[in-house]
Structure formats: structure tokens, C-alpha cells
C-alpha positions in Angstrom: 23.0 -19.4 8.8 22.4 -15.8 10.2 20.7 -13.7 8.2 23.6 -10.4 8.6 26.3 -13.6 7.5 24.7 -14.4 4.6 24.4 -10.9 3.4 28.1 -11.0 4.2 28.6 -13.5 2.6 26.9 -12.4 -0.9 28.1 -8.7 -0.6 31.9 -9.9 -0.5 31.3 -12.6 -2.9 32.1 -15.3 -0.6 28.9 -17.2 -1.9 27.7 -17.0 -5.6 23.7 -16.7 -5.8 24.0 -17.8 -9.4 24.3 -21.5 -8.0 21.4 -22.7 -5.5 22.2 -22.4 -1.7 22.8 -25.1 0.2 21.1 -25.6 3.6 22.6 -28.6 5.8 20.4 -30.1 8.0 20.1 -33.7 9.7 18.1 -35.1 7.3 20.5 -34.2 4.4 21.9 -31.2 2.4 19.6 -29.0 0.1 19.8 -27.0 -2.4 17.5 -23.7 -3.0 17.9 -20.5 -5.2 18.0 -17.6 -3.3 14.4 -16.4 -3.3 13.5 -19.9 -1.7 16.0 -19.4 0.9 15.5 -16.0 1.6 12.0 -16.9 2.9 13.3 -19.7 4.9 14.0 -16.8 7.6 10.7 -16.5 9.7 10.0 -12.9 8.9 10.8 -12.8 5.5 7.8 -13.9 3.2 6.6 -13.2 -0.1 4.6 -10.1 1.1 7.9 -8.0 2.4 10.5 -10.0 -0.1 10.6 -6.8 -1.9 11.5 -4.8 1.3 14.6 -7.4 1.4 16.2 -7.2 -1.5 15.7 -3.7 -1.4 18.1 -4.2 1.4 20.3 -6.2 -0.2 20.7 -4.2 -3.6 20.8 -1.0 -1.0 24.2 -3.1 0.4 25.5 -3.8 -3.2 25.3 -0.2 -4.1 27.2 0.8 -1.2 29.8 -1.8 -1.7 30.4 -0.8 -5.2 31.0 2.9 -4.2 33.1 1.8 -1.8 35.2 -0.6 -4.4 35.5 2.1 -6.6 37.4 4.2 -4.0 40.3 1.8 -4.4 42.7 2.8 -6.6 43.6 0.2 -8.5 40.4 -1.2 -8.6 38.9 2.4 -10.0 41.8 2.1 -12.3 39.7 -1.2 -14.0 37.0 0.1 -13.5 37.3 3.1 -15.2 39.5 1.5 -18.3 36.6 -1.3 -18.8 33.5 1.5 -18.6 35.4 3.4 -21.7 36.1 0.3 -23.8 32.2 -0.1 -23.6 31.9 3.8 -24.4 29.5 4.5 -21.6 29.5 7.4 -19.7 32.0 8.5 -17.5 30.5 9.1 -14.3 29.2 5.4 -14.4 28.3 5.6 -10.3 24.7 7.7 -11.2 23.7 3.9 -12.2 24.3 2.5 -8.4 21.8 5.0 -6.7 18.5 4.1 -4.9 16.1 4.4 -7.7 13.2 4.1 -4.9 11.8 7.3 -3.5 12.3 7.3 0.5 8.8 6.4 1.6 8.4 4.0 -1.2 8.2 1.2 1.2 6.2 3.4 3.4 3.8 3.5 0.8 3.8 0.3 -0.4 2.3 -0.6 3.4 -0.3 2.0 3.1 -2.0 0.9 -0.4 -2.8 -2.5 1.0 -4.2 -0.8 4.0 -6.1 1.8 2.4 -7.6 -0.6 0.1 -8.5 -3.1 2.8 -10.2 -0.1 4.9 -12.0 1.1 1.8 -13.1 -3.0 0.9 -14.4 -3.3 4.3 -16.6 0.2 4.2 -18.0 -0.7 0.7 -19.2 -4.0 2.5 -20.4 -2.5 5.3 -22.6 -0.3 2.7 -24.0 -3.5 0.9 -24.8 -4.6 4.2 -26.6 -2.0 5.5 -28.8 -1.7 2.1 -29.9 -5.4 2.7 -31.1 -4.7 5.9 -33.7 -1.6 4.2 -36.5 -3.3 5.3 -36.0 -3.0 9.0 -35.4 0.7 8.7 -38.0 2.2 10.8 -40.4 4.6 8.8 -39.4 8.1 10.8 -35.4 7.5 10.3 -35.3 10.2 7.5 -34.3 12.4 10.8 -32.2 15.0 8.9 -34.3 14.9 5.3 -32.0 12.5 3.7 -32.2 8.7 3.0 -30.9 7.1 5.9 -28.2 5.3 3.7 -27.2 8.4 2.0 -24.6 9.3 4.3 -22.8 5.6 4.2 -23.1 5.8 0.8 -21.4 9.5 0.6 -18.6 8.6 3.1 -17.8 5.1 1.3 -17.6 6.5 -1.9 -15.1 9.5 -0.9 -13.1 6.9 0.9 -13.0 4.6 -2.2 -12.0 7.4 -4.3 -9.3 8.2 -2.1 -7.8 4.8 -1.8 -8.4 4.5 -6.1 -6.4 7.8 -6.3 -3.5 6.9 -4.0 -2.9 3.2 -5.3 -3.3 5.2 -8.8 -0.2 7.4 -7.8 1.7 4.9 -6.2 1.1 2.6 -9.5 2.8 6.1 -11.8 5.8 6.3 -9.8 6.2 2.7 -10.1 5.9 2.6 -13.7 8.9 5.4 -13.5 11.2 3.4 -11.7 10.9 0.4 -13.9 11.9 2.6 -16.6 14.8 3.8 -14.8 16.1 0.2 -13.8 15.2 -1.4 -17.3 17.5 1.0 -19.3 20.1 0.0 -16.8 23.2 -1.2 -19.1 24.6 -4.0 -17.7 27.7 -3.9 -19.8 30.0 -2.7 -17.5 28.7 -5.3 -14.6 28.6 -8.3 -17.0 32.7 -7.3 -17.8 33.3 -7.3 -14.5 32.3 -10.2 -13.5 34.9 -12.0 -15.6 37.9 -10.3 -14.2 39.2 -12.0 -11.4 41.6 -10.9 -8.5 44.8 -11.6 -10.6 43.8 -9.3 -13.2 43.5 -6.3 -10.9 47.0 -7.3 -10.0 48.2 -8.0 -13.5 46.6 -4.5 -14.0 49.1 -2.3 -11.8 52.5 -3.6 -10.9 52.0 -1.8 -7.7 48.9 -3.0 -6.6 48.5 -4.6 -3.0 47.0 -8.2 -3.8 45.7 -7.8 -0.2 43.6 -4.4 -1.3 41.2 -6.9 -3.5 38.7 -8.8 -2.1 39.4 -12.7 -3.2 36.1 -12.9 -5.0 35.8 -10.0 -6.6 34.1 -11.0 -9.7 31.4 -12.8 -7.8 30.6 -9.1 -5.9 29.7 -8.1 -9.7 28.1 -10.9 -10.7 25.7 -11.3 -7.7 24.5 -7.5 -8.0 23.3 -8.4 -11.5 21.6 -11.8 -10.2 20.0 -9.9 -7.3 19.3 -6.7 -9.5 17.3 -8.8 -11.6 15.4 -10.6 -9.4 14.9 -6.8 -7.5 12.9 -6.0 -10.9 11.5 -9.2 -11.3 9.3 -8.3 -7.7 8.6 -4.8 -8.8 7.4 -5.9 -11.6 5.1 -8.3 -9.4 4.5 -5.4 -7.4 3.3 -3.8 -10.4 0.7 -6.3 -11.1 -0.4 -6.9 -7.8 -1.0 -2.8 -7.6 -3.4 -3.0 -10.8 -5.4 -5.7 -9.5 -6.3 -3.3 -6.1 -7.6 -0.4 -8.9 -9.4 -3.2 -11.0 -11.0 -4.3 -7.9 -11.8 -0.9 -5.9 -12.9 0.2 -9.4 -15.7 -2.5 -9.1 -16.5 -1.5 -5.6 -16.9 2.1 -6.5 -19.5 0.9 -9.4 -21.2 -1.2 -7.1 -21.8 1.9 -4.5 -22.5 4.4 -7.4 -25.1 2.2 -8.3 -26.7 1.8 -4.8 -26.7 5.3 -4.8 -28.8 5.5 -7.7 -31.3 3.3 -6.2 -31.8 4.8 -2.9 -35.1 5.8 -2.2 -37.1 2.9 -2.5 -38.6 2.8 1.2 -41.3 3.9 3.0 -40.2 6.9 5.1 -41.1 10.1 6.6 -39.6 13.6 6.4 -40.6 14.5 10.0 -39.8 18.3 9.2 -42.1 18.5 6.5 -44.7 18.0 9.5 -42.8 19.9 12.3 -44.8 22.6 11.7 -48.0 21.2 11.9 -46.9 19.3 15.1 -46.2 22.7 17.0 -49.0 24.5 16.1 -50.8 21.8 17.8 -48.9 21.5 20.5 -48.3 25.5 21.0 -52.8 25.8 21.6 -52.3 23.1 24.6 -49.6 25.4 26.6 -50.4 23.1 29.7 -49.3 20.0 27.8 -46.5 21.6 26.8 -44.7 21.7 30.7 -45.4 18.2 31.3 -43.5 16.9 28.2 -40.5 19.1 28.5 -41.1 21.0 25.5 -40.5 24.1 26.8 -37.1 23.3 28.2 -35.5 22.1 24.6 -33.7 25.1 22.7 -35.4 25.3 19.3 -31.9 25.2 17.5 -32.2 21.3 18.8 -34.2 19.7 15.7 -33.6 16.3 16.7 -34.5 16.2 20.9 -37.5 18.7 19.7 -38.7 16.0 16.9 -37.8 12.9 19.2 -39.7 14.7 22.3 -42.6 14.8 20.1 -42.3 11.0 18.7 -42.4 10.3 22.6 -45.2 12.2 23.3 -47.2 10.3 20.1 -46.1 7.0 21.7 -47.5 7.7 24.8 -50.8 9.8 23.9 -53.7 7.9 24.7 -55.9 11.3 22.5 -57.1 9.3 19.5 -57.7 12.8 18.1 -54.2 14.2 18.4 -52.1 12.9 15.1 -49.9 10.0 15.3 -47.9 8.1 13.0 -48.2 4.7 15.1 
């Protein structure tokens, strides 16, 4: 079945998701409830599920408001919410409790935390591989790995603090949707067709949808199972943190241990290296040296590596 007539379907109360679905096929007829059958559709799976019924609740909540602008069947409405005592403007209930980007967001957590898992690696990585760092890489008078380190541990934080957001507002909308009453939806759904006749001798049968009970009762069935993947959500939210907090301890302590390699800060000699070179001025033209601006530390420090490479003067200093 097509995905926009099922949600017919279900939205006019045509088929009851209290009772499993059934699928025909060659092989036989099954039957599945409807989160089973949902992700029968190819591009529906248990990653975007809550995206769906999102949708579908979304539909519900515009059917409703649009059931209630009937006269007659505002009429029942309205005389069933008072029996119950609830409030009177009973529609506040059948708004999007979801903030606009929610969804948005939801995509961005799992990418944020992926980007920050994969830098937090590439970190671990790179302090494996220590011992190949050459002895003059402390270029800029920091640990080679200090930077990674700096970078992955912003990022991390970052990612932490979003998912950490995205968790609060989540925790809010549960709230909202758990002191739903369902009073007025469970009543409902026992009042057939005849009894919004029965109801107003001057009602138009026609006016009221045939399965009218079945509209009420599926919104609860597909309310609750709406929750039920938030709640999910939820979880699945809290294990990002517990994991990124990991990651965040794990770099914190590299960071901490940094420092354990052989390595030279080739400024602390810079200026032993120029005096040198400044009392050789003919030298000094056949290396280049005179053509590097002296705001340019690293050509002027990677000129003089070269030069150190290539001397053949034992008495000139060298680090090779």
C-alpha cells in the first residue's frame, strides 16, 4: 500500500492501528503492528521512525482541529470535555510540542558527535606515533601535539554542550506530553457515528466521517508510541554524553602527559644561530638569508636547518 493511503487511511479511521496490519503478499497474508510496518517502507527505519510519526501525529493534530470545526461534532466535543471537567479551550493539548528545528537538531547531535569521535581518535593516533616525531618539530615553542590536543578538546566540548542542550529541551517536552490527559480522547473513542446523530436532530449523517471513533482512538495509539520513541531518543542522547564524556577524559589526560619527547625549541638557539651567521656576511648571500623578512620565523629557522644539513664545517654547530 502507498505510503500517503495509509496515512489516509489511519487519519480518517478507515484502518484501526490498535489491531496489527495486514500485508498481502503471494506467499500469504501477514500481520504486523504498526511500528513493524512502518519500516517496511524503504526509507523509513528505526533511525528517522521518530521523524515519521512526527508526521503522522502532525496529521492527527490537524485533523482534530479541523473535526472540531464541525458543528455538531464540536457540539460533543465540547459537552464530553465538561463532563470530565477539563479545561475549556481543550485544543492547546493538539499543538506541536516539538520546537521547529527539533528534527534539525536531532541530525546535528549524531553528526557533531561523530565529527568530535573521529578527532579524539585522530589525537590518540597521533600520540602513538610520538616516537617518529622528529627532534626540531617544536617549530612554534609548543609540543607538537598541543595543538591537536587544544582543537579536539574545544570540539568535544562543543559537541558535549549541544547534545547536553538538545537532551534539556527534550526532557521538557516529555513533560509536556506525559501530563497530557487522555480523558477526553479515551471518551471519544467510544462514541460512534450514530451518537453524533443521536446528538442533534439536525445533524447531516453525511458531515461525520463513518469511523469516527477510530480517528480518536488511533491518535492515542500513535501518541503513545510518538513518546515511547522520544523516550528512546532520550536514552540514545545520554549514551552520546556518557561516551564523549569518556573521550574528553581520555584527551584531558593526554594532555597532561605531553612532554615526554626529546625535542628542541629552535628559538631558544635562534639567536646564537644569527650571530654566527651575521660574522660570515658572504655566507649569508649564498643561502638566501638576506632575502627572508625577519617577521618570517619559520622560512628563517628552516633556511638555517638547510644550511646545517648541507654544511660540510665540522666547526659550525649542528644538530645532525
Amino acid at each position: 500500500m502507498d505510503f500517503d493511503i495509509f496515512l489516509k487511511k489511519i487519519i480518517q479511521g478507515d484502518t484501526s492501528v490498535q489491531e496489527p496490519i495486514v500485508i498481502h503478499n503471494k506467499t500469504g497474508d501477514t500481520f504486523e503492528p504498526l511500528p513493524t510496518y512502518l519500516t517496511n517502507y524503504k526509507n523509513i527505519n528505526k533511525d528517522n521512525l521518530l521523524d515519521t510519526l512526527q508526521l503522522i501525529m502532525n496529521l492527527f493534530r490537524k485533523k482534530v482541529h479541523t473535526l472540531n470545526q464541525n458543528e455538531n461534532i464540536h457540539s460533543v466535543i465540547m459537552n464530553t470535555n465538561q463532563e470530565w471537567q477539563n479545561k475549556e479551550n481543550f485544543l492547546d493539548d493538539f499543538k506541536n510540542p516539538l520546537p521547529e528545528n527539533f528534527l534539525q537538531n536531532k541530525g546535528l547531535c549524531k553528526k557533531k558527535y561523530n565529527q568530535s569521535c573521529d578527532i579524539c581518535k585522530d589525537v590518540v593516533k597521533s600520540n602513538n606515533n610520538e616516537k617518529s616525531l622528529p627532534i626540531e618539530s617544536r617549530l612554534r615553542g609548543s609540543h607538537p601535539l598541543q595543538r591537536e590536543i587544544d582543537g579536539a578538546t574545544i570540539i568535544c566540548t562543543e559537541a558535549y554542550q549541544f547534545i547536553q542542550n538538545n537532551l534539556n529541551e527534550v526532557n521538557t517536552i516529555l513533560k509536556k506530553l506525559k501530563s497530557f490527559d487522555l480523558s477526553l480522547l479515551l471518551d471519544l473513542s467510544q462514541k460512534h457515528k450514530s451518537h453524533y446523530i443521536l446528538n442533534n436532530e439536525n445533524c447531516n449523517p453525511n458531515d461525520i466521517p463513518e469511523n469516527i471513533h477510530k480517528i480518536f482512538s488511533n491518535y492515542i495509539i500513535v501518541q503513545n508510541l510518538f513518546i515511547k520513541n522520544i523516550l528512546n531518543y532520550k536514552k540514545y542522547l545520554e549514551s552520546l554524553l556518557i561516551n564523549l564524556d569518556e573521550h574528553c577524559i581520555n584527551i584531558n589526560k593526554l594532555k597532561g602527559n605531553i612532554g615526554n619527547i626529546a625535542q628542541v625549541n629552535i628559538y631558544d638557539f635562534l639567536p646564537s644561530f644569527l650571530k654566527d651567521y651575521d660574522n660570515d656576511n658572504n655566507d649569508d648571500d649564498d643561502y638566501g638569508l638576506d632575502n627572508l623578512d625577519d617577521s618570517d620565523d619559520e622560512k628563517l629557522i628552516q633556511s638555517i636547518l638547510n644550511i646545517n644539513k648541507t654544511n660540510s664545517n665540522p666547526e659550525q654547530l649542528s644538530f645532525y
